[in-house]
N, C-alpha and C positions, 0 to 999 in steps of 0.2 A: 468134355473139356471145352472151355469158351474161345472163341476169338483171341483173345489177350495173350489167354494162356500159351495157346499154340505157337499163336508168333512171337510171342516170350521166349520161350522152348526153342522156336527155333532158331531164332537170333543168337539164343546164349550157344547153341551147336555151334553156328556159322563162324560165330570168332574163337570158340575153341579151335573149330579146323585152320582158321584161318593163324594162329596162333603157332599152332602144329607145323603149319609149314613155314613159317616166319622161324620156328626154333631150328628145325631141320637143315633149311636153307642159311641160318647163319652158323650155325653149328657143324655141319655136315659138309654142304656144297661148296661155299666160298671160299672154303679156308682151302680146300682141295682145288680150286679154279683159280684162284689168284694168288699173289706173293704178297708177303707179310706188311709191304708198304703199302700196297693197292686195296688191301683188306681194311686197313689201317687208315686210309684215306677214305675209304666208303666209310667206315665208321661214321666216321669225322663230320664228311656231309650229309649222312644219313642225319645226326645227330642238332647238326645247325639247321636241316628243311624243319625237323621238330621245332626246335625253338624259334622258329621266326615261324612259324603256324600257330605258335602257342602267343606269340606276341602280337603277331597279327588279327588274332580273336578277341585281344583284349578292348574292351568298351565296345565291339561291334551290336551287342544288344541293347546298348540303353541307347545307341545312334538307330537303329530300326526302329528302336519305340520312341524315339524322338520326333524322326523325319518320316517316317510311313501315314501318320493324320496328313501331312501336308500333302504330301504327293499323290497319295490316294485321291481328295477331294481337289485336285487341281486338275483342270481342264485342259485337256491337249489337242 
């Protein structure tokens, strides 16, 4: 098995585990640790850090391949 493969393989492991416990943990743990409004509220911000991570990635790569010739080749 090459290089690729492996850490292919094992990458796709890492976030099924990580997945696993991301179900268990919302499914299992939280609902038994907190009250239906505090649950309901983690929801809520877990849900808006997503979309402001998803909104704040937007256009971030054509600004890196914009502004990295310049800064790269600028003298400090």
């Amino acid at each position: 098995m090459g290089i690729v493969q492996r850490q292919g393989l094992r990458n796709t492991v890492i976030s099924y585990i990580g997945l696993g416990i991301g179900f268990v943990n919302t499914t299992l743990v939280l609902p038994r640790l907190l009250a239906p409004a505090q649950l309901g509220l983690t929801q809520v911000l877990v849900s808006l850090a997503t979309l402001g991570a998803l909104v704040s990635a937007l256009g971030f790569t054509n600004t890196t391949l914009r502004y990295f010739p310049y800064f790269r080749n600028r003298e400090t």
